[in-house]
Backbone as a printed PyTorch tensor [residue, N CA C, xyz], in Angstrom:
tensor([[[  34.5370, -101.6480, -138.1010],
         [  35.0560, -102.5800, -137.1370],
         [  36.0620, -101.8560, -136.2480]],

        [[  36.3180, -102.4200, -134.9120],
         [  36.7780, -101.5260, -133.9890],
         [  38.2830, -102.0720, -133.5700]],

        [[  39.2760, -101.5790, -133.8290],
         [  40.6900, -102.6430, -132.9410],
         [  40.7140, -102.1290, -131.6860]],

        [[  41.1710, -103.1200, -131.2470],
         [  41.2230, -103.6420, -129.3830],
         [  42.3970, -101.9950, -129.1530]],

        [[  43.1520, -101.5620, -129.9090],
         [  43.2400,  -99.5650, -129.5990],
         [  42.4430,  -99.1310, -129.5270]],

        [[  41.3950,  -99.1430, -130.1590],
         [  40.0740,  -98.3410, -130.2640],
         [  38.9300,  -98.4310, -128.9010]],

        [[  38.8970, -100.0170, -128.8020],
         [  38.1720, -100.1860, -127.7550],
         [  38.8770,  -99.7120, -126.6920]],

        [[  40.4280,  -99.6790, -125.9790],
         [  40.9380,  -99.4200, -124.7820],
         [  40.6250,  -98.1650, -124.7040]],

        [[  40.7600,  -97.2740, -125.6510],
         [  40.4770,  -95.7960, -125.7030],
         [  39.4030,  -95.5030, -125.6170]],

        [[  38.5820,  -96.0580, -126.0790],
         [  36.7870,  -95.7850, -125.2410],
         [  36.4280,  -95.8560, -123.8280]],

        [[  37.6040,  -97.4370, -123.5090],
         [  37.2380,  -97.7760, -121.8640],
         [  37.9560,  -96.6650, -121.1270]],

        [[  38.9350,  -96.1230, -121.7570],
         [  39.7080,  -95.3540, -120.6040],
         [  38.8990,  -93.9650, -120.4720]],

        [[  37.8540,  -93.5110, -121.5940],
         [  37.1230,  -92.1920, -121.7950],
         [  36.3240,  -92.5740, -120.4810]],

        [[  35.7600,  -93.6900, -120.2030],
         [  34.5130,  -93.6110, -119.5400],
         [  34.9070,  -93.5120, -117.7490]],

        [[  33.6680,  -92.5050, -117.2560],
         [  33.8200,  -92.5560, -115.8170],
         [  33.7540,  -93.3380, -115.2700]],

        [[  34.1890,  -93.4260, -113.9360],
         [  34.2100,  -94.2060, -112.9900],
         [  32.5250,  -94.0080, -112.1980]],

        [[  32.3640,  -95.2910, -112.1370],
         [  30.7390,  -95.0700, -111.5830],
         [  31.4480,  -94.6040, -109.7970]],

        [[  30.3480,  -94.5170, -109.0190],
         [  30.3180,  -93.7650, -107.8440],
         [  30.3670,  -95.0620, -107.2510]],

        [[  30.8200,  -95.2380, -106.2300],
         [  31.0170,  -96.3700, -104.7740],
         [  29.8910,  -96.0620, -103.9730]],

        [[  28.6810,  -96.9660, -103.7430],
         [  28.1260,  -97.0750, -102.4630],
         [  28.2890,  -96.5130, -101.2400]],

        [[  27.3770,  -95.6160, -100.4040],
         [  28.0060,  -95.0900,  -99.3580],
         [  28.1600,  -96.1080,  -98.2060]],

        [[  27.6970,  -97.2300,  -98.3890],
         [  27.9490,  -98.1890,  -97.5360],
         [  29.2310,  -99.0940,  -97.8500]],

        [[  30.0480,  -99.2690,  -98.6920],
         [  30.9090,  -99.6650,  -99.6010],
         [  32.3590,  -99.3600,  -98.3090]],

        [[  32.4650,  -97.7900,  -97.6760],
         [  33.8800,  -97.6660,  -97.0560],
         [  33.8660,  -98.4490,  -95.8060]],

        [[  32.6200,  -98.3550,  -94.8710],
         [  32.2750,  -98.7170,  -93.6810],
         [  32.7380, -100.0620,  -93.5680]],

        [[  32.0840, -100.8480,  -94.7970],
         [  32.4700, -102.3970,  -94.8270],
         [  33.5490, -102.9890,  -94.6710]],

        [[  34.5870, -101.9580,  -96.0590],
         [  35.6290, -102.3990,  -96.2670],
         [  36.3660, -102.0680,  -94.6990]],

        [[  36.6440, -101.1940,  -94.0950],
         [  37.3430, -100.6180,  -92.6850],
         [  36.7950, -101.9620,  -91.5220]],

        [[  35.7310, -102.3060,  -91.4910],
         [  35.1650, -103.0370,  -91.1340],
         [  35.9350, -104.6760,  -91.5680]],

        [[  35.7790, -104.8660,  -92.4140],
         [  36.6630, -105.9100,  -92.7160],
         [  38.2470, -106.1300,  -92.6310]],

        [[  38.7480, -104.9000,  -92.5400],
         [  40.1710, -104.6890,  -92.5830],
         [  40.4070, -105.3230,  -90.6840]],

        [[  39.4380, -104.2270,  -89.9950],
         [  39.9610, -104.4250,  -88.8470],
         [  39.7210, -105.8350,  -88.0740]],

        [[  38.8220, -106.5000,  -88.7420],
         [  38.7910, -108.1850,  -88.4420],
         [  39.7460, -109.1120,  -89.3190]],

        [[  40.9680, -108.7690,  -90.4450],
         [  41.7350, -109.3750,  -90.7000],
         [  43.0690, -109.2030,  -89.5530]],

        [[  43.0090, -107.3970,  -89.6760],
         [  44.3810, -107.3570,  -88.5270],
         [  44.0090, -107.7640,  -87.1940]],

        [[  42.7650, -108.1310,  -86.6740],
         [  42.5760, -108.6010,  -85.5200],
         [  42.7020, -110.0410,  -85.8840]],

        [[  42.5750, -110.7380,  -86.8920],
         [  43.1220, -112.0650,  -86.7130],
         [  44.5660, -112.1710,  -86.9720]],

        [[  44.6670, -111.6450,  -87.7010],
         [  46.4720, -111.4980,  -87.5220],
         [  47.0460, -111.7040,  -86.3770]],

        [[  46.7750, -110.1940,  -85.6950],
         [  47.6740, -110.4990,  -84.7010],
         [  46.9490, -111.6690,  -83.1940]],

        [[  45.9040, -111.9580,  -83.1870],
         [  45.8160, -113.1760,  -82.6940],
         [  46.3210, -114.7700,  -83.2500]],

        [[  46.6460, -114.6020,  -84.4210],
         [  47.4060, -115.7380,  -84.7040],
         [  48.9810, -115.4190,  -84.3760]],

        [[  49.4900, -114.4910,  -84.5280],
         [  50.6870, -113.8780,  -84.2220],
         [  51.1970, -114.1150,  -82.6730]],

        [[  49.9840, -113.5910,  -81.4640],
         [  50.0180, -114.1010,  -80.2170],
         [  50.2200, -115.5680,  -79.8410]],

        [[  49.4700, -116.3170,  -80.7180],
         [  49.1990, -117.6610,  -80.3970],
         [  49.9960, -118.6440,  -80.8710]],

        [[  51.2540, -118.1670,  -81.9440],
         [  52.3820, -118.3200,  -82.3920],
         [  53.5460, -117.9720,  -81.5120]],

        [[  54.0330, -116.6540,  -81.1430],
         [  54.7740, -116.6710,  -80.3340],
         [  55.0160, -117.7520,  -78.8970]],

        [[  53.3390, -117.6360,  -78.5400],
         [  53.0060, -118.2730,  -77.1470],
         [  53.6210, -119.3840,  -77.5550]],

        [[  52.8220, -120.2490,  -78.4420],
         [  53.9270, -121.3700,  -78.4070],
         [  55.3290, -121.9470,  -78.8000]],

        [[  55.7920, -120.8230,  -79.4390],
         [  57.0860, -121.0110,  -79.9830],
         [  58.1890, -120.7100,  -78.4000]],

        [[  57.5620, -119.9690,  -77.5600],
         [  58.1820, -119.7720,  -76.4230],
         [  58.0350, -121.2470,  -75.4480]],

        [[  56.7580, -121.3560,  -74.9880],
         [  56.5560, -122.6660,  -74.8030],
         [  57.1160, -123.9650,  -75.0660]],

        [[  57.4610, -124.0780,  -76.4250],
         [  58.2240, -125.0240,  -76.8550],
         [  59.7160, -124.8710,  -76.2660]],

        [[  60.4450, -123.2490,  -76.7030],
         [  61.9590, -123.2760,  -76.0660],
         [  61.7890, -123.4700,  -74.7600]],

        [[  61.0420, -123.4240,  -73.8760],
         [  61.1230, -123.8080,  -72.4310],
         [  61.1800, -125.0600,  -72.0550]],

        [[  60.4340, -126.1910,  -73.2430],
         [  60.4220, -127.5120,  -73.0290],
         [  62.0050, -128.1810,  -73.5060]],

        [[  62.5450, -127.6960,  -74.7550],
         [  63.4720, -127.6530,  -74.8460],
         [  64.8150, -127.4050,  -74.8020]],

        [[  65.0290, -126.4200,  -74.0710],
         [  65.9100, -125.6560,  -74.0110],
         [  66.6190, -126.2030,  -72.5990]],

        [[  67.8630, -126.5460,  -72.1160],
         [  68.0050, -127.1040,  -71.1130],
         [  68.5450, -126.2130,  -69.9490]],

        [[  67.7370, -126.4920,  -68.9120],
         [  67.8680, -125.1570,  -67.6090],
         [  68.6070, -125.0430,  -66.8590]],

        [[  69.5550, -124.0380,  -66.1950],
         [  70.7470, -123.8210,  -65.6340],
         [  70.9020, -124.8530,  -64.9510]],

        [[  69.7920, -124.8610,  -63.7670],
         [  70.1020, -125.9440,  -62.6920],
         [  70.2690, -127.5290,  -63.1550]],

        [[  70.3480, -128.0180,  -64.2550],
         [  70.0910, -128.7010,  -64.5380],
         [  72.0720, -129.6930,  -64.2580]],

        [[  72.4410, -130.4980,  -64.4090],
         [  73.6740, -130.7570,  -64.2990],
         [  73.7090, -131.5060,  -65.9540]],

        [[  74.8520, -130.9620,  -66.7610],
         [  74.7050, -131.9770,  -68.3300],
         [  74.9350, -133.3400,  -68.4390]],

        [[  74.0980, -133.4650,  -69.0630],
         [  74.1920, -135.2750,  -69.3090],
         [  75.2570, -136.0610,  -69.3080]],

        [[  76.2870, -135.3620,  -70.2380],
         [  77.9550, -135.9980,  -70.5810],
         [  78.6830, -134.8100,  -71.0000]],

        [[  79.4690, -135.0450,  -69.3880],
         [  80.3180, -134.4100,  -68.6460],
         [  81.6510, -134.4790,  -69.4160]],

        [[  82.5980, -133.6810,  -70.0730],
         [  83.4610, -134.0970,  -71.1390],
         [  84.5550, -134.9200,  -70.7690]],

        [[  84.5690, -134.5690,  -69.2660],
         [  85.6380, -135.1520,  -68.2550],
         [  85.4720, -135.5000,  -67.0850]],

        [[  84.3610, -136.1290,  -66.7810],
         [  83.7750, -136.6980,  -65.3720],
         [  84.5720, -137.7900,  -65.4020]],

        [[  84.6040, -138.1840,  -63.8680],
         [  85.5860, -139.3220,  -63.5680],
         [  85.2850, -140.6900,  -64.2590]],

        [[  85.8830, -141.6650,  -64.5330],
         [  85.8340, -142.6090,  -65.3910],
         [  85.0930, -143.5720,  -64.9210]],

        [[  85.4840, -144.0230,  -63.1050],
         [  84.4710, -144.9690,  -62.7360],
         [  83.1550, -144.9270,  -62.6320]],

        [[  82.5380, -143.1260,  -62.6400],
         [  81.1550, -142.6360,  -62.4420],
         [  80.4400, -143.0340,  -64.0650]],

        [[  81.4730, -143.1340,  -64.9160],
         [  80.4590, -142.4720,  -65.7250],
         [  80.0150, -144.0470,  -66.9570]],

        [[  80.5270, -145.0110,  -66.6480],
         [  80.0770, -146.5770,  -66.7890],
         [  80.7210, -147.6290,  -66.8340]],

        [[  80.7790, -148.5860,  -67.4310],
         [  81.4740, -149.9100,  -67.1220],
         [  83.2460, -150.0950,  -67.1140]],

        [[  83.9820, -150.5810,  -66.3490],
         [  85.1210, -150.2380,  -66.3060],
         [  85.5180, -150.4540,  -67.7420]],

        [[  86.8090, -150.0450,  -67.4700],
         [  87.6800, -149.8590,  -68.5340],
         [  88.4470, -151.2210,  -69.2410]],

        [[  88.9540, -151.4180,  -70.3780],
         [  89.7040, -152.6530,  -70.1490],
         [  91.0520, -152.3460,  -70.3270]],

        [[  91.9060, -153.0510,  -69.8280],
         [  93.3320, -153.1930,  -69.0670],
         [  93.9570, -152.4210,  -69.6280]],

        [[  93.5250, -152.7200,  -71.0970],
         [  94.5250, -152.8260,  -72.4170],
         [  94.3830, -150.7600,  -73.2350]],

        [[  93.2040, -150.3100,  -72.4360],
         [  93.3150, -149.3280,  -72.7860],
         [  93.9540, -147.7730,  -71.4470]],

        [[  94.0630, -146.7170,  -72.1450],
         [  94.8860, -145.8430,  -71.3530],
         [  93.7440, -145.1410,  -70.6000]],

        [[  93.7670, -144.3990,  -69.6070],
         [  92.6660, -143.6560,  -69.0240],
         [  92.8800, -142.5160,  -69.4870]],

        [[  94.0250, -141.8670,  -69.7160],
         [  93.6400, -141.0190,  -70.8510],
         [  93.2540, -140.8500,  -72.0360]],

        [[  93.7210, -141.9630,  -72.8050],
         [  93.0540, -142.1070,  -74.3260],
         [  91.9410, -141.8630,  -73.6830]],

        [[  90.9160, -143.1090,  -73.2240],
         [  90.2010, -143.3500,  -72.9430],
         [  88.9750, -142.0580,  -72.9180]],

        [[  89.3430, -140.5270,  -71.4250],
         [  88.9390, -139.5480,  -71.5360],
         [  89.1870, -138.5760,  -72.7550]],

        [[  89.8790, -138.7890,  -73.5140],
         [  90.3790, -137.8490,  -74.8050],
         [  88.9140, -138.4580,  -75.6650]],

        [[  88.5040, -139.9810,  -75.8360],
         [  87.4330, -140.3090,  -76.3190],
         [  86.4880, -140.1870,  -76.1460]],

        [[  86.0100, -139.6820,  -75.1390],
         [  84.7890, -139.6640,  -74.6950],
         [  84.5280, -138.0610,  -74.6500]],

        [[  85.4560, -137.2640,  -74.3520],
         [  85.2150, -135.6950,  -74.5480],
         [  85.2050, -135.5230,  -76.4230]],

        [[  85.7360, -136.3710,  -77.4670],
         [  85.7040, -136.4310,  -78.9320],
         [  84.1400, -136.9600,  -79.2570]],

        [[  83.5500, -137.9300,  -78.3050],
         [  82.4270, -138.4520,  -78.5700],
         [  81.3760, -137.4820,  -78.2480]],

        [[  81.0020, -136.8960,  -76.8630],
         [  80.3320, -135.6800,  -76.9280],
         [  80.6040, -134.8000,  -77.2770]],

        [[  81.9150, -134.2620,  -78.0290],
         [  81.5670, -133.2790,  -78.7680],
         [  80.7080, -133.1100,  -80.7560]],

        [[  81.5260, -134.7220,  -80.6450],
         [  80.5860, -135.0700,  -81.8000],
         [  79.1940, -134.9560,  -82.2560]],

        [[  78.8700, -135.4940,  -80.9220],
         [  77.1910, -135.3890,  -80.4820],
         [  76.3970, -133.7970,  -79.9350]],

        [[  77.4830, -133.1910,  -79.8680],
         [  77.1350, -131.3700,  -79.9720],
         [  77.1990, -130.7810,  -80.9640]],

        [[  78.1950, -131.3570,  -82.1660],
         [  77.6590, -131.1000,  -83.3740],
         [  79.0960, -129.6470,  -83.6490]],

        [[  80.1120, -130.0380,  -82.7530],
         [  81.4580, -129.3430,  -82.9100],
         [  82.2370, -129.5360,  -84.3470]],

        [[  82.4310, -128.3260,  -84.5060],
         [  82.6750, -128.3350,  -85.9680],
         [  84.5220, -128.5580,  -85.6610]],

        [[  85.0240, -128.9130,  -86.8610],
         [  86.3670, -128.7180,  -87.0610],
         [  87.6690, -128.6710,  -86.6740]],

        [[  87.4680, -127.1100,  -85.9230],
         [  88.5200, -126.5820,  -85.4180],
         [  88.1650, -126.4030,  -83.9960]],

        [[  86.7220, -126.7850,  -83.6880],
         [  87.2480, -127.5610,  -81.9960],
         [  87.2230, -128.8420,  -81.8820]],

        [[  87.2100, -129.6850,  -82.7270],
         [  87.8320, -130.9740,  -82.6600],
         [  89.4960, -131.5750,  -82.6970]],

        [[  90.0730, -130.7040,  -83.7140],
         [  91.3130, -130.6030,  -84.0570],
         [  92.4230, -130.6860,  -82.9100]],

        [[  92.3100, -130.2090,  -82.1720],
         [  92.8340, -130.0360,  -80.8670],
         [  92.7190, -131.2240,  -79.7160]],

        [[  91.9310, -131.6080,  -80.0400],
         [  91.9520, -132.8520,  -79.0950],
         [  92.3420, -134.2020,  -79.8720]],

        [[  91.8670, -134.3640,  -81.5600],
         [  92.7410, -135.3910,  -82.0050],
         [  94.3210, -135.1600,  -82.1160]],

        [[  94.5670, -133.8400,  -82.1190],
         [  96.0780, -134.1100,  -82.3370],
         [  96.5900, -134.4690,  -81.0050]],

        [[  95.6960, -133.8890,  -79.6560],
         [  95.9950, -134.6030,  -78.0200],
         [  96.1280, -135.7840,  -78.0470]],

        [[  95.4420, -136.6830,  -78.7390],
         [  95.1300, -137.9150,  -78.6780],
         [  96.0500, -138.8400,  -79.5880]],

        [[  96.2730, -138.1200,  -80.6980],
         [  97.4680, -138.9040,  -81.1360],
         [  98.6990, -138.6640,  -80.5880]],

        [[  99.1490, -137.3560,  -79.6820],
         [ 100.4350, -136.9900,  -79.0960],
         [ 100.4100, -138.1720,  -78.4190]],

        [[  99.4000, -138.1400,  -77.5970],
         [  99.6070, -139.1600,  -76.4290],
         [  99.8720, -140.5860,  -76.6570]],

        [[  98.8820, -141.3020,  -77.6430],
         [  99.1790, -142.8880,  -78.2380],
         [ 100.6150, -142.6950,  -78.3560]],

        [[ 100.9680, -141.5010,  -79.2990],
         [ 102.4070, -141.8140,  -79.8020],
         [ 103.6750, -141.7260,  -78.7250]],

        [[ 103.3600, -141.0550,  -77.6650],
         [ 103.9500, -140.8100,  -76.5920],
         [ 104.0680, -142.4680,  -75.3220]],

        [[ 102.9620, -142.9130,  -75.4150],
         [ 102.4690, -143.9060,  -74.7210],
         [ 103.5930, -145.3440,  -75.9960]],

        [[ 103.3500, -145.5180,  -76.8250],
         [ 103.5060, -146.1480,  -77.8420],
         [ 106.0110, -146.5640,  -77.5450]],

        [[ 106.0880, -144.8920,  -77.3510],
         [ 107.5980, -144.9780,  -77.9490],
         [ 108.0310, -145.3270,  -76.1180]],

        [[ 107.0060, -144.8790,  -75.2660],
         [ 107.7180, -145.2990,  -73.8410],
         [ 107.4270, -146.6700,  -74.0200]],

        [[ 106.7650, -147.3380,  -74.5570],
         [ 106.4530, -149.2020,  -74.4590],
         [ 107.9000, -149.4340,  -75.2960]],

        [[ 107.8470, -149.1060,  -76.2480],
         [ 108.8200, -149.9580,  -77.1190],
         [ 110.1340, -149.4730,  -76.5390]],

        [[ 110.8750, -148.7120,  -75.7980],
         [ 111.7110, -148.3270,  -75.2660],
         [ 111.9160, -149.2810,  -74.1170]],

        [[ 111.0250, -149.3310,  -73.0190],
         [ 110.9020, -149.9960,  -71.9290],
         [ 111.1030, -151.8040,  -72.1540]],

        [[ 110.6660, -152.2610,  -73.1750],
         [ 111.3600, -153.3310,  -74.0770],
         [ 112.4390, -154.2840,  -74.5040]],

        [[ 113.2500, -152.4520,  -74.6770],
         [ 114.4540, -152.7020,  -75.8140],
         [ 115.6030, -153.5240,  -74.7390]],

        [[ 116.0260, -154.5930,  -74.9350],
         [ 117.2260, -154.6550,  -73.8220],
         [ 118.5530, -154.4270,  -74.1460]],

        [[ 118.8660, -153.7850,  -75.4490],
         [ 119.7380, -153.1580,  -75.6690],
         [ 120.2390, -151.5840,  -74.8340]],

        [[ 119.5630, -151.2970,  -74.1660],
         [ 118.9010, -149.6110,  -73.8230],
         [ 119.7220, -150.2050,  -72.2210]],

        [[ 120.5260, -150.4230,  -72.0670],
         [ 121.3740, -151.1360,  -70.4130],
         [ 121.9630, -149.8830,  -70.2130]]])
């Protein structure tokens, strides 16, 4: 009886039979119709991945949608009484930047603007008030 050592050592004694002389032609043959589909899928990938950034991508001439600080009456329904026109623009440059997807530390800077100012706006009211202040 033979152990599976015995048998590997027989298989590894034995030659290698001979390859077909038609056998290399094929294979070269086949190679060069995979890399020719390759890189036609490769072409036809780029093409549209470019295509697409052109549809998307928004073009110089273009003027941006929301302007961080366009004038207040252009840009929709008035204001009400009760709010500041600056708050007001401090909100709306916080709102599109939100919507740009501004991280952190360029937001930071404009809420602490925005609370300077309430609080600034806030201590001139209660001052203007006081009738002790003669």
């Amino acid at each position: 009886m033979s152990t599976p050592d015995d048998l590997h050592d027989t298989l590894l004694q034995l030659h290698e039979p001979p390859a077909p002389e038609s056998l290399w032609p094929r294979l070269k043959a086949l190679r060069r119709r995979q890399v020719r589909r390759r890189r036609m899928a490769a072409a036809l990938a780029s093409t549209g991945l470019v295509a697409a950034l052109f549809m998307v991508l928004p073009r110089p001439d273009m003027a941006p949608e929301h302007p961080a600080f366009a004038p207040l009456a252009a840009t929709g329904p008035a204001i009400d009484d009760g709010v500041d026109p600056q708050v007001h623009a401090i909100d709306r440059a916080l709102q599109v930047a939100y919507e740009n997807g501004a991280s952190d530390l360029e937001l930071a800077p404009m809420w602490e603007a925005r609370h300077a100012l309430i609080a600034q706006r806030q201590a001139s009211r209660s001052h203007a008030g006081d009738l002790n202040d003669i």
